[in-house]
C-alpha angles and dihedrals in degrees: 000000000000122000132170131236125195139189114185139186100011097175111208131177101217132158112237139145149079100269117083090233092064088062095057101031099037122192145208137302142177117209113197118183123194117195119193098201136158102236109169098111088054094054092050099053094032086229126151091207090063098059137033112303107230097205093043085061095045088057101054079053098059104037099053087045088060090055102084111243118171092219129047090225091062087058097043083055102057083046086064089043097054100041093050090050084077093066103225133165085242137122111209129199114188131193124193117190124185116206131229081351114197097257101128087244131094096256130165092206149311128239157201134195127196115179153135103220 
């Protein structure tokens, strides 16, 4: 069976982009992970090693982002990466959104996605 898990609006300082002002001042970003699983063992059991560990995902997030890319690809790259080492029967979608990004426009934000589903 397939389920979905998602963790959303994980808000992260980081330090990534091109300009050299972006290294030194740093900005916002918004990390979302979606996760396409089968569960139901875990439901069952109500067991966390049978399903996706939130905070082990939150982790992996914060702890590429806090590795300097100048692109935010490149990050959301090493995320897959990371998330797929563990081997799991598992499909991931991520979304990385900078915020207010220095592009001489009056933006919200850019963003990549990098998924299977």
């Amino acid at each position: 069976m397939k389920h979905n898990i998602s963790v959303e609006g994980i808000k992260i300082y980081a330090f990534h982009g091109c300009l050299d002002e972006e290294e030194k001042i740093g900005g916002h970003y918004i990390v979302d992970v979606f996760i396409e699983t089968d569960f139901t063992k875990g439901a069952l059991e109500d067991n966390l090693e049978h399903t996706i560990d939130y905070v082990w995902v939150n982790n992996i997030v914060k702890n590429e982002m806090s590795i300097r890319s100048k692109l935010i690809e490149t990050v959301g790259q090493r995320i897959m990466a990371r998330l797929k080492s563990k081997g799991l029967n598992a499909k991931y979608k991520v979304i990385i959104r900078k915020l207010t990004p220095p592009i001489n426009g009056d933006v919200d934000s850019v963003s990549i996605s990098i998924g299977e589903f």
